[in-house]
C-alpha positions as CSV (number, residue, x, y, z in Angstrom):
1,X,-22.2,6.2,4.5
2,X,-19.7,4.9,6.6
3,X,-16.1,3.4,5.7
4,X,-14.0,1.8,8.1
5,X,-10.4,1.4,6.6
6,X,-7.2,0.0,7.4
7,X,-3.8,0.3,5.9
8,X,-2.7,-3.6,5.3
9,X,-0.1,-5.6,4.0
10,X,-2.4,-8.1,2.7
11,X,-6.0,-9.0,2.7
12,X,-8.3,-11.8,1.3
13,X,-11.8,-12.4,1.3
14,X,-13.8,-16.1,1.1
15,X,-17.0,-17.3,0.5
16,X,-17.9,-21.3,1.6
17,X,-13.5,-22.1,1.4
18,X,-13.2,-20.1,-1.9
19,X,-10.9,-17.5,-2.3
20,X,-13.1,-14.5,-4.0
21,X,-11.0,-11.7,-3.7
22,X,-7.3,-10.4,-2.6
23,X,-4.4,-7.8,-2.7
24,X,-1.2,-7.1,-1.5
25,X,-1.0,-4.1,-0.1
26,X,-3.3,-1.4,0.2
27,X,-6.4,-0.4,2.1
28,X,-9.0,-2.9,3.3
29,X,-12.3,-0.9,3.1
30,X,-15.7,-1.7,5.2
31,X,-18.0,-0.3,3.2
32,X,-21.7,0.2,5.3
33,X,-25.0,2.1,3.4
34,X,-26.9,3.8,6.0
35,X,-30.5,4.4,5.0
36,X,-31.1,8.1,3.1
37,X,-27.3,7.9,1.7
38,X,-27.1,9.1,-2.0
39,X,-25.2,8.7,-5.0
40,X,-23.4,11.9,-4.2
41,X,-22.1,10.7,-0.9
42,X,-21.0,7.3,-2.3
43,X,-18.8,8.6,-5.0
44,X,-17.4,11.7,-2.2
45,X,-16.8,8.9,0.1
46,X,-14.9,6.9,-2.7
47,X,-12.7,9.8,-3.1
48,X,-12.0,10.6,0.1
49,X,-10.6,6.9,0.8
50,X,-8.5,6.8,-2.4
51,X,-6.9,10.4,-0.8
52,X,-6.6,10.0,2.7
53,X,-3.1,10.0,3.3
54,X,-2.1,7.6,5.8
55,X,1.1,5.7,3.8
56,X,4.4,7.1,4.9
57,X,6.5,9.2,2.7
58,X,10.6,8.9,2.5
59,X,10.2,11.0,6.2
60,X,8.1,8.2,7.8
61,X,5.1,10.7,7.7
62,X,2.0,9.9,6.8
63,X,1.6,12.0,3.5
64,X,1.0,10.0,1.0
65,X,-2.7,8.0,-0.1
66,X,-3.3,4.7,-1.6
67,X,-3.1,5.5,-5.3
68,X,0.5,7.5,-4.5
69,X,1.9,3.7,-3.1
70,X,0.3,1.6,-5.9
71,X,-1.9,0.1,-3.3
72,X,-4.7,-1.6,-4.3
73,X,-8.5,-2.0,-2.4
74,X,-10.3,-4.6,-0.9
75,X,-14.0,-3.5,-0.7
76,X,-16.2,-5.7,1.9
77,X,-19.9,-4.5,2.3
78,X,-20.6,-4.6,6.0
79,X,-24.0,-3.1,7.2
80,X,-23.0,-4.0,11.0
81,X,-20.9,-0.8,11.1
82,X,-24.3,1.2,11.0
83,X,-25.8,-0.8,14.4
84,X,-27.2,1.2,17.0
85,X,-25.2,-0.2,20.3
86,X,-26.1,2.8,23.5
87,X,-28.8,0.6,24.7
88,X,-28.9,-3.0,25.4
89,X,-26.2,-5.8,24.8
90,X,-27.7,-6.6,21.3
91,X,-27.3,-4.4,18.4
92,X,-30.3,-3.0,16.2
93,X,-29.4,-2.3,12.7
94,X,-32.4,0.2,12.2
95,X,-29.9,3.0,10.5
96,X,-28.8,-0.2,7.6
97,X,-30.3,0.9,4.0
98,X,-32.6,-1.0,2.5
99,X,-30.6,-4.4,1.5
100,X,-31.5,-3.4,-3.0
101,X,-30.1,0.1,-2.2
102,X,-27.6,-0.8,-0.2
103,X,-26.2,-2.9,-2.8
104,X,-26.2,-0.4,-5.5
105,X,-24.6,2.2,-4.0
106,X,-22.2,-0.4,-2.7
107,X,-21.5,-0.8,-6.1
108,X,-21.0,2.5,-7.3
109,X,-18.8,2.9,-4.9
110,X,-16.6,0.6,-6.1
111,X,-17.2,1.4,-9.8
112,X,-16.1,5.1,-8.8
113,X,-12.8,4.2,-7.2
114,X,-12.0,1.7,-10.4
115,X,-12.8,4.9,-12.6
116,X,-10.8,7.1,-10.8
117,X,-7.7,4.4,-11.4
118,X,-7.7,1.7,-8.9
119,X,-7.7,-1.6,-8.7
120,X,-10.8,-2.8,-6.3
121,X,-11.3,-6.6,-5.1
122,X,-14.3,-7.6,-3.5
123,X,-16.2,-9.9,-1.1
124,X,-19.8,-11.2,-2.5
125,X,-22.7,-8.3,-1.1
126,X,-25.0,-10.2,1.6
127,X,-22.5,-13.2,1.9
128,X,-21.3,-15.2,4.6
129,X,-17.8,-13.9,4.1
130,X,-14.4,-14.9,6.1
131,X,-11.9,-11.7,6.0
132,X,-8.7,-12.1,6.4
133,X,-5.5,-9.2,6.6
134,X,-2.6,-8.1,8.2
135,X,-3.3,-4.8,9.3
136,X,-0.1,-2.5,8.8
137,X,0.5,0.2,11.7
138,X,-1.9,-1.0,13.0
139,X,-3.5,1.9,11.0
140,X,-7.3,2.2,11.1
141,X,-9.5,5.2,10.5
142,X,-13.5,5.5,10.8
143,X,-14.6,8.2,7.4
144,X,-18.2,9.3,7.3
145,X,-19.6,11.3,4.9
């Protein structure tokens, strides 16, 4: 299970011109299932993003997590983040998890992180979906579990 996450000022998400989901500041989170990926590793992966610690404290340091800043999360699924890219100039997406399973632990993902306190937005799962965020830093980080 793969997230991709960056620290942001602001971030939307819309399907077909309509605005579906959207915070102020937090953590945008691309969220890809990779075939074999478990319950387990979603909800370890949902805790690991909520306390990765890359907001800066009162020294400028990176020492504080989401949650610690009030930030909130948008949560876009995004199964391209598992495609196979050594060979060739078009990507295979072999690794991606079924699309059913995929979905689900999609969503316990983000049922985990509300349970644990936070406020989650979303895209729509398997949508044609226009992202939009100013990334603050810019501050990205790549967390596999």
């Amino acid at each position: 299970m793969i997230a991709m996450i960056q620290r942001v000022s602001n971030a939307s998400v819309s399907v077909n011109e309509q605005l579906v989901g959207a915070i102020k500041g937090g953590l945008l989170v691309l969220l890809c299932v990779e075939k074999g990926d478990t319950d387990k590793q979603a909800k370890r992966l949902a805790e690991k993003v909520l306390a990765y610690r890359i907001f800066a404290d009162e020294n400028e340091k990176m020492n504080l997590n989401v949650q610690q800043v009030n930030g909130e999360l948008l949560v876009i699924s995004q199964f391209t983040l598992a495609a196979e890219t050594k060979k060739g100039n078009r990507p295979g997406f072999g690794n991606s998890a079924d699309p059913l399973e995929a979905k689900r632990l999609y969503e316990l993902f983000n049922a985990h992180c509300r349970d644990l306190g936070s406020v989650v937005e979303n895209g729509i799962f398997a949508a044609d979906m226009q992202v939009t965020s100013t990334n603050d830093g810019p501050t990205t980080f790549w967390l596999q579990i």
